[in-house]
Structure formats: C-alpha cells, structure tokens
N, C-alpha and C positions, 0 to 999 in steps of 0.2 A: 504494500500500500504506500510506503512511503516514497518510492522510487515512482508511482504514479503520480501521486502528489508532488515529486518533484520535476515534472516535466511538466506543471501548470505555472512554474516559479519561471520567471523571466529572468535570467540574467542583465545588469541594465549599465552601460558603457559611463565608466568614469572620465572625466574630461580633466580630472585634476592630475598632472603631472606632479609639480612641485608644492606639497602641502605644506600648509603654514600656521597649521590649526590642527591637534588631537584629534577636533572632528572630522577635516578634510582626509586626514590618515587614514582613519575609521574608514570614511566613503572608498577611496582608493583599495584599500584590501577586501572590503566586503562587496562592492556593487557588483566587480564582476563573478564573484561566487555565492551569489544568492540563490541560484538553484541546487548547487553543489553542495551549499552547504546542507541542504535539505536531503539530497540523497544521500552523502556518506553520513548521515547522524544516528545516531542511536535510535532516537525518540522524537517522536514530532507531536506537540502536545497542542490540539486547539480550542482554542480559551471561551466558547461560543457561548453567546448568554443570550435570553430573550429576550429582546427588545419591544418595549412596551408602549413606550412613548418616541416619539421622533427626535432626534439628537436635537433639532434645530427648537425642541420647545421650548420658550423663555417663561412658561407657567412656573414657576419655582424650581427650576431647573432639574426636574425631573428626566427631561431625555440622557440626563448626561450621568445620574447616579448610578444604574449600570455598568454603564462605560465605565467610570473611576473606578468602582468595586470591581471591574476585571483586570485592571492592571494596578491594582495592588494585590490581586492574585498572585498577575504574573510577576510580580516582584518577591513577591514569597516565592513563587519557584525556583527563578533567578538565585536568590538567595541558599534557597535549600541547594539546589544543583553545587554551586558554587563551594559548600559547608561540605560535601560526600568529593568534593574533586573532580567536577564534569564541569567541562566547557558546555558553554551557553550562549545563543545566542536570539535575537528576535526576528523575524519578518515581517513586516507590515504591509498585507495584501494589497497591491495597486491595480486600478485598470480594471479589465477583465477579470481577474484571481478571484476574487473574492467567487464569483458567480461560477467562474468553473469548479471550484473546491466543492462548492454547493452541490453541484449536479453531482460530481463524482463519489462525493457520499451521500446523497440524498436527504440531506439536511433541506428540512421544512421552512417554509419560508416564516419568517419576523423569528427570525434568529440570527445575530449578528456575530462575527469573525474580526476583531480588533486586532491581532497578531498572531502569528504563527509562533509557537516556542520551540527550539531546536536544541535538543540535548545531546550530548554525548562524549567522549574522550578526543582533547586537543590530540591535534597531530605531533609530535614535537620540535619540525621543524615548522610549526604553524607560525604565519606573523600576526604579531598582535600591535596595535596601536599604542602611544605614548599614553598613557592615563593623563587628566586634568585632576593636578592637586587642588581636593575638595578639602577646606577645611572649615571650620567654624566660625573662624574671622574673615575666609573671603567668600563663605557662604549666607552667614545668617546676617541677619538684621535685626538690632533692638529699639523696638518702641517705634520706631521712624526708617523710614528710609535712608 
C-alpha cells in the first residue's frame, strides 16, 4: 500500500541552489524526494479527521478546531517517533493528492487529510538540514511584543 501511495506523491523541483536559510536547506533536500520518501518509509500514518465545519468558518472558529487538534497529534507522533529513534518526516498533500489518496483508499467524503506522517529508520548517509537555534529568549515573548 505504501508504495501505491507513493506514486500519488509528486516529486516537486527545487529552484534553490545556494540556501541561505535552514528552511531553504530543508526545501533543497526534501522537494525532490517527497515521493521517495514515502516509499522507502516504514510507516505512513494519515492523520484524517472529520470535518464538520468549513475551514473558512469565522463563526467562533470552529472550522479550524479540528484542524489544530490534528497537528498536535501529529506533533505527539513527531515526538514519540523521534523519543524510540525513527526518522520523521511530514507531507503536506498538494494539488490533486489529496483527492487521489481518497479514491485509493476509499475514504468517504467530509473527511479531511492535513498531512501525511512518514516514519521510519534515517538512512545514515541521509542529509539533514542545519537546525534553527530555538530558544526561549529568541523565541518567546513576555507581556508584549
């Protein structure tokens, strides 16, 4: 199954040559192996929840409570993977994806797919991006902006 799943996954052409940003790095090693990484993975875990309300509803922002409640899922998995020593990584269905995934497993419609989670053992000669030093003082905020 996941090797079908991963022939729905679009590879998508990076234009960054020389990155200048942790992120641009990220992009460069991952865009073009986003299907790849989908088929050599262990585990491909999706996160589908019911969607009840429309994302776009400003009624007390109910379309979007869903939505957050499933990626602080996938951050608990993120986390667990990461705590047992499995590489991780996300997808984020574009385009078409979303809708072939659908069909291919048969998932009923008003249920939504926010990301793909992709589990399994780093490669060891795998390239990983620069990390961005997160800490407390150039992260948080007190009282004020």
């Amino acid at each position: 199954m996941i090797k079908e799943l991963a022939k729905l996954i679009r590879p998508y052409p990076c234009r960054i040559q020389e990155p200048k940003t942790p992120q641009q790095e990220m992009f460069k090693i991952a865009y073009p192996r986003q299907s790849s990484m989908v088929e050599e993975s262990a585990c491909v875990i999706l996160p589908y929840f019911k969607q009840k309300y429309p994302m776009t509803e400003d009624k007390n922002g109910y379309g979007l409570m869903d939505y957050g409640a499933t990626w602080a899922l996938v951050e608990n998995i993120l986390l667990a993977a990461t705590a047992e020593e499995l590489g991780s990584v996300v997808h984020i269905p574009v385009k078409k994806e979303p809708e072939k995934i659908k069909e291919l497993l048969h998932i009923p419609d008003g249920w939504y797919l926010p990301t793909l989670v992709i589990l399994g053992y780093a490669s060891p000669d795998a390239k990983v991006p620069s990390q961005v030093n997160a800490t407390v003082e150039n992260k948080v905020r007190w009282n004020q902006w």
